[in-house]
N, C-alpha and C positions, 0 to 999 in steps of 0.2 A: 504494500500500500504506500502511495507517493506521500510526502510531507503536505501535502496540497489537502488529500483527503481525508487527514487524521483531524478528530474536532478538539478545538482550542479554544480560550476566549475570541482570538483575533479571526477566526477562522466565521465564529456564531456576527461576530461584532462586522465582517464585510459581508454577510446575506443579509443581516437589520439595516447597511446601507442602500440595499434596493425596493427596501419596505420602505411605503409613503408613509413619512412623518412615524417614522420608528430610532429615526437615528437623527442625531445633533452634535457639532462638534465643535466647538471654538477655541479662538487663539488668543484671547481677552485673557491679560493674567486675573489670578483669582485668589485666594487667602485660602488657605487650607483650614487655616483656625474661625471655625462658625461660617465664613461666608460660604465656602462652598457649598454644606448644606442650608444654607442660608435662601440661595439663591434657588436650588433642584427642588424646594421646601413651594414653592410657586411653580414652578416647569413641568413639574411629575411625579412628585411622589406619592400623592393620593396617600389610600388606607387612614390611619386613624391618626395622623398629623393636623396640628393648629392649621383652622381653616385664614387665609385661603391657598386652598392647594388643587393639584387635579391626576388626571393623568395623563403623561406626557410622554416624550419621547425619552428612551436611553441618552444618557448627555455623557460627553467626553472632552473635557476640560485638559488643553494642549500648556498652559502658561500655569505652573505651581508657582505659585512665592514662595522663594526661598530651595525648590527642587528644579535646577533647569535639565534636560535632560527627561524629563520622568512623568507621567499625565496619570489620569484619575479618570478612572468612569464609574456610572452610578445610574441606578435603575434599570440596569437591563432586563431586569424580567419584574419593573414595576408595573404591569399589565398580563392578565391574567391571557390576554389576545396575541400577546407579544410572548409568549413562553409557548402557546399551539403553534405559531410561526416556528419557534427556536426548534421545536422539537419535532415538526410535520405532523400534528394533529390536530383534531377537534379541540380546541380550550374548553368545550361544556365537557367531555370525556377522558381529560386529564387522568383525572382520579384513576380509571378503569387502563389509560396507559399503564400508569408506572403499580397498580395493583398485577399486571401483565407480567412489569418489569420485574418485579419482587421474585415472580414464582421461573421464570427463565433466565436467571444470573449469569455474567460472564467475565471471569473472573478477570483482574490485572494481569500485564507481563513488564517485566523488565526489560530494560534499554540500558546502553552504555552511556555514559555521561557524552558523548561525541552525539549521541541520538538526542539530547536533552538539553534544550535550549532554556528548561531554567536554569541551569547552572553554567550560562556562557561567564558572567560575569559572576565574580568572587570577592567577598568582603570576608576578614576573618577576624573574632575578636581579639585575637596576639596582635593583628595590626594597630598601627598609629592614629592617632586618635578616630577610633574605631568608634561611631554610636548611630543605636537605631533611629534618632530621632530625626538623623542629618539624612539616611540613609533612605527612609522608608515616609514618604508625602502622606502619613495617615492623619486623618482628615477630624477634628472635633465637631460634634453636630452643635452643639449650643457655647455659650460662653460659659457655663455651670459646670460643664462636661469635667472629671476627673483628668482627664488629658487628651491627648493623641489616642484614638480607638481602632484597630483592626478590627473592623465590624465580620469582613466573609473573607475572613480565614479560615480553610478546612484543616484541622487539627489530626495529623494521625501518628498513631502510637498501640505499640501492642504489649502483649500480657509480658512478664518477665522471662517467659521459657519459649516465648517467641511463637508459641504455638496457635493465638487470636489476633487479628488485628481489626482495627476500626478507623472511623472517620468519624468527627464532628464538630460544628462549631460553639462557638464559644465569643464570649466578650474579653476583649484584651486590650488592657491600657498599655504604655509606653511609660514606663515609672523613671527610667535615666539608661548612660547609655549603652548598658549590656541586660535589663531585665523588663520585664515583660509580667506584670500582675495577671491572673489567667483564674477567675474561677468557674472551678474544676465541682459538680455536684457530686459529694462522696456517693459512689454508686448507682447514680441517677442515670448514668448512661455509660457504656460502655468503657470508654477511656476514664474516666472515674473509676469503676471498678478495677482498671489495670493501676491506676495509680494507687490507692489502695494497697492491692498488694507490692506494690515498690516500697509505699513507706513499713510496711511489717517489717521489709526485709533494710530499711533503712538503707534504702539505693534511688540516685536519682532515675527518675523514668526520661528516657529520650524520646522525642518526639520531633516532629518538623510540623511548618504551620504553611498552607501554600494558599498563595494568594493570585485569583488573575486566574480563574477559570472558566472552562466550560460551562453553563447552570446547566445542562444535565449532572455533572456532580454536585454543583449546589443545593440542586433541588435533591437528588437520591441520598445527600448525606443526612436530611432530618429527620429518617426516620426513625421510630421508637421502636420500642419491644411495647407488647407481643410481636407484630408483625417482622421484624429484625429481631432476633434473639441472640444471645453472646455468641458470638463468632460468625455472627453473620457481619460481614466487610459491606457496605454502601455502597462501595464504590464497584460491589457488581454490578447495582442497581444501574449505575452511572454505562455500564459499559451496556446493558442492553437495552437502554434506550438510545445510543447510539450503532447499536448491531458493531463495536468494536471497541477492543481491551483498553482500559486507562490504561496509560503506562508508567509505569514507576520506573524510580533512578535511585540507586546507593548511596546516601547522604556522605557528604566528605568528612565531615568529625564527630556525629555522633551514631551510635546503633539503627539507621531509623530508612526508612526510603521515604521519596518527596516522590509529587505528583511532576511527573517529567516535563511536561507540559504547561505548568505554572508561568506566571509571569518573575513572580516573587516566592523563595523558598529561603523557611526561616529556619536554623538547625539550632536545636536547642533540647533542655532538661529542664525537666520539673521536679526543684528540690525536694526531698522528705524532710516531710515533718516544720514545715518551713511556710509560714504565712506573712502577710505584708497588707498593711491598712490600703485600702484601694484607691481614696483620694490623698494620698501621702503629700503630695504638693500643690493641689489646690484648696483640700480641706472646704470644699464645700456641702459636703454632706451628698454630694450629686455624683452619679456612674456617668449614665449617660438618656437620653431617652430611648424607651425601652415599648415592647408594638403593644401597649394596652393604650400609649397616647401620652402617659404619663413620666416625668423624671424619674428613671430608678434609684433607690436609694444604693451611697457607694456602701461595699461591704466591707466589713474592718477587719476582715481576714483573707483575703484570697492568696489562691496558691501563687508562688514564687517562679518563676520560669527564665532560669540566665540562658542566653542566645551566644552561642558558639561559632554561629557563620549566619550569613545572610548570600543566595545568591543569587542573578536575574540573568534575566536575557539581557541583553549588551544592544537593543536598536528601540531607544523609547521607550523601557518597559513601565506597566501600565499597572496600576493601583486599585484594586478592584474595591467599592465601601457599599453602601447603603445607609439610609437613616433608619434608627430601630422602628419606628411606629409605618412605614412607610405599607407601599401596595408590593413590595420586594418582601417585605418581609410574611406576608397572606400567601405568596406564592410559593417560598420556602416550607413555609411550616403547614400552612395550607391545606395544600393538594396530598405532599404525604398522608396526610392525616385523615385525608377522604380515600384514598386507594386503602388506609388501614380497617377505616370501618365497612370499605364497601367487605372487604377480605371476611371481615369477621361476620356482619350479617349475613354473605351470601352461602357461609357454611351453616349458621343457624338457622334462619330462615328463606334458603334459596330463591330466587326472582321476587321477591314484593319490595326489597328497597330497589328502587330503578336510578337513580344517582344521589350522590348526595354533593355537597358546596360548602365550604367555609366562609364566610363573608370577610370583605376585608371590617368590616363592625366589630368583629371577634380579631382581628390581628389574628385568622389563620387558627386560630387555638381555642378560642374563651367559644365560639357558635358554629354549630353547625344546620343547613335545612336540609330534611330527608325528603326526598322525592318517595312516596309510596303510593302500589299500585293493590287493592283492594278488587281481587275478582271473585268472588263468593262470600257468603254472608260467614263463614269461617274462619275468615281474613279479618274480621273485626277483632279491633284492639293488637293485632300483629305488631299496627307500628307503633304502640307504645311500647312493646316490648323489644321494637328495634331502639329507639329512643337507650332503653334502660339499657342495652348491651353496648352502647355506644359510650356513653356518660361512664360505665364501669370499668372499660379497658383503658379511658385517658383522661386521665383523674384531672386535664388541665382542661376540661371540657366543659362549660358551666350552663348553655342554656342549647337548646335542640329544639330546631319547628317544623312542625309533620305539614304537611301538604300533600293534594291530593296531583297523580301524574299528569293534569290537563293545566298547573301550576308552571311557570318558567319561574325556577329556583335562581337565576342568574339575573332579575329583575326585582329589584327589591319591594318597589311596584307593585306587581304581581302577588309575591309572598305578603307585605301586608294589607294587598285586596282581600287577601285571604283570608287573616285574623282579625279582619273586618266583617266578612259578611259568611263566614262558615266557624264562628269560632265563639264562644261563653264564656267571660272568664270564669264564672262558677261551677261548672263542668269541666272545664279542657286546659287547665292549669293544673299540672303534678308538680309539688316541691318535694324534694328533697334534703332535707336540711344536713348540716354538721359532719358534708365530705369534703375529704380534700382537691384543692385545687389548687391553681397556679397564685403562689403570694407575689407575686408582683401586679394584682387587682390593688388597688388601694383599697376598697370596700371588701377585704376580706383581711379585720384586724377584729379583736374583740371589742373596743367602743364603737364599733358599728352596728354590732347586736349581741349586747354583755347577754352571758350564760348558754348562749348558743356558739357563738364561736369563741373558743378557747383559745388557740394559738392561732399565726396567722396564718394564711394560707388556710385557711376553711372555711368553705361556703356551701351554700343552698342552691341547688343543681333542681333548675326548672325545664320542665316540658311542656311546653305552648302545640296542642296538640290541633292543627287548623283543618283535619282530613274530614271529609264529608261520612256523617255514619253508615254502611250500606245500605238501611233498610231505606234512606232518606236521600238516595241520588239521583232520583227522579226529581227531587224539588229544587236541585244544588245546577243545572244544566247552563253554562255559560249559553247567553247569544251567541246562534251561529251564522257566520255571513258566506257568501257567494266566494267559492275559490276560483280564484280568478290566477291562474298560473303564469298571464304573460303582462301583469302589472305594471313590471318595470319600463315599460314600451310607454308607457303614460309620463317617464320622466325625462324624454330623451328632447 
């Protein structure tokens, strides 16, 4: 396979140049610090960002202040329309891709460093005044921001006996000029648990951070467990939805392979036992903003990560970000998370959920709407028990809205036509109180509802159930009009 055919970021980023109004590029210098997402904060980031925003084209910002040499792009899959492009399919059928992708993996191969043009250029930290800050244009979204953030770095690192490995991202400050603040959920996901066992054994865990990719690997790296279970690598995910292997490369100084193909490849270790307050130099109580809309609080522990090399391609290489609340980040966490429950209902209750969507309302995580298809009076109440199996596998799921399949779940429109004129709330509201969820909700602390939520991170998981009861579809019957198949001729 020629170098021409293998997918890359550069490779996705010249087919969005032939999409109308998919792609943007300018030569206008720009502040790394706040303005740039200052600026894409109005262009296109949409999702659950301070209004006004919208969604816009991928933007590729050619003039860094302070980095000449080195450009930044951001929002490339801030469109849920723009990721069907990236990836040659339907955007309503995402889910049901990469639920595809999950079950036909293909795994990575290696390349020699000659094959692997992230590692043309080399930084190494025994060099002279050697820092990531000078090195790497990572971009602050607000002035509050704990620093410099590598927002889509994929993180991979495996168990200590080399026997599992993973991918996933992570939030990553820039604390000074060899370390890297990085928290790591003890056990929460994958790489957690290998860390983990590194600190029993009181050994640093290596790792590399690679930035500047494909979003098929972006996208196949969020997935959870159940649907990914330990030892399942993401970045099979990544290879079959490209029908071809990511390729890895032998990191230069630490134990670890990088994504060959990276723009930016960070070699580095994750101390044991070894933590470091998050906003250590700006002290303002602030991480960064995080996809529920809201400022994350910095954490006063996160794990320790000293950087042993840094290396890039040598012709412009390109700084991949995102802002956390944005429509990047619904497409990241998103869609996985709709291929996970289409995976798990259609083994429960085969054919009645017919799709399901994350809104970007939910940042991809907090909402999901199930498309449910009700063909026999048997089928009644099926989909609140799809609902209930959805809310149980992903504890960061908080509210679920059934609709009926003559519904377009991708109209929001639509969905709350719905819980308008087929919906009670004194019948069709299920709460479930005092589960866990994602604690980055700011309404999920206990002065929000003393005695019911205890610690944070627990909330009441609602079911807005808006499906037409069977016996009652004859009175439910949308108007129907004249299909008229050659409409478009009326607009020429």
């Amino acid at each position: 396979m020629s170098q021409e055919e293998l997918y890359d970021l550069r490779k996705v980023l010249e087919e969005l140049k032939e999409e109308p109004g998919a792609y943007h590029e300018t030569d206008v210098e720009i502040d790394p610090e706040s303005e740039l997402a200052g600026v894409y904060r109005y262009i296109g980031s949409g999702g659950t960002v301070m209004r006004p925003t919208q969604e816009g084209p991928t933007m590729m910002f050619n003039n860094i202040k302070g980095f000449p040499g080195k450009r930044v792009t951001i929002g490339i899959i801030a469109s849920r329309k723009r990721v069907g492009k990236i990836l040659n399919y339907d955007y309503r059928y995402l889910g049901k891709l990469l639920k595809e992708s999950v079950a036909n993996p293909i795994e990575p191969v290696k390349v020699s460093r000659e094959e692997a043009p992230a590692q043309e250029v080399v930084h190494l930290a025994t060099d002279e005044g050697f820092d990531i800050r000078k090195i790497l244009p990572a971009p602050t979204n607000t002035p509050l921001d704990a620093g410099p953030y590598i927002t889509m770095g994929v993180v991979l690192g495996s168990d200590p006996d080399k026997t599992m490995s993973d991918v996933t991202i992570h939030r990553m400050v820039l604390e000074d000029e060899d370390t890297i603040g990085m928290y790591v959920m003890p056990g929460g996901r994958h790489i957690g648990h290998f860390q983990e066992q590194y600190e029993k054994l009181n050994k640093p865990m290596p790792i590399t951070i690679n930035i500047g990719l494909d979003p098929a690997i972006s996208i196949g790296t969020t997935f959870e467990p159940p649907t990914t279970p330990l030892g399942y690598n993401e970045l099979w995910i990544a290879g079959a939805l490209r029908n071809q292997p990511v390729q890895l490369v032998d990191s230069l100084t630490v134990d670890e392979v990088g994504i060959a193909r990276s723009e930016f490849i960070i070699e580095a270790e994750i101390l044991p036992n070894e933590r470091m307050q998050e906003d250590l130099h700006s002290n303002t109580g602030h991480a960064m903003p995080e996809f529920p809309g809201y400022n994350g609080d910095a954490n006063p522990a996160v794990n320790v990560v000293k950087v042993k090399a840094i290396t890039h391609r040598k012709d412009n290489p390109i700084m991949q970000t995102t802002i956390g609340p944005s429509e990047e980040h619904v497409s990241m966490a998103g869609i996985p998370t709709e291929a996970s429950i289409l995976d798990l209902v259609d083994k429960a209750i085969p054919g009645k959920v017919v799709n399901v969507y994350n809104p970007p309302a939910g940042g991809g995580k907090l909402m999901s709407i199930l498309q449910i298809r009700k063909e026999r009076e048997a089928d009644e109440g099926i989909q609140r028990q799809a609902a209930i199996l959805a809310l149980s596998a992903f504890k960061e799921l908080k509210t679920v809205i059934l609709v009926d399949d003559d519904v377009d779940i991708f109209d929001m429109n639509d969905v709350m036509w719905t819980l308008n004129t087929r919906f009670q709330g004194d019948k069709d509201i299920i709460v479930l109180p005092g589960m866990r969820n994602h604690p980055l909700d700011p309404s999920e602390i206990p002065e929000y509802n003393p005695g019911v939520i205890r610690f944070r991170g627990m909330s009441a998981k609602t079911i807005l159930d808006g499906t037409v009861p069977f016996d009652l579809k004859d009175k439910f019957v949308r108007a129907q009009f004249m299909e008229v198949p050659d409409w478009e001729k009326y607009l020429k």
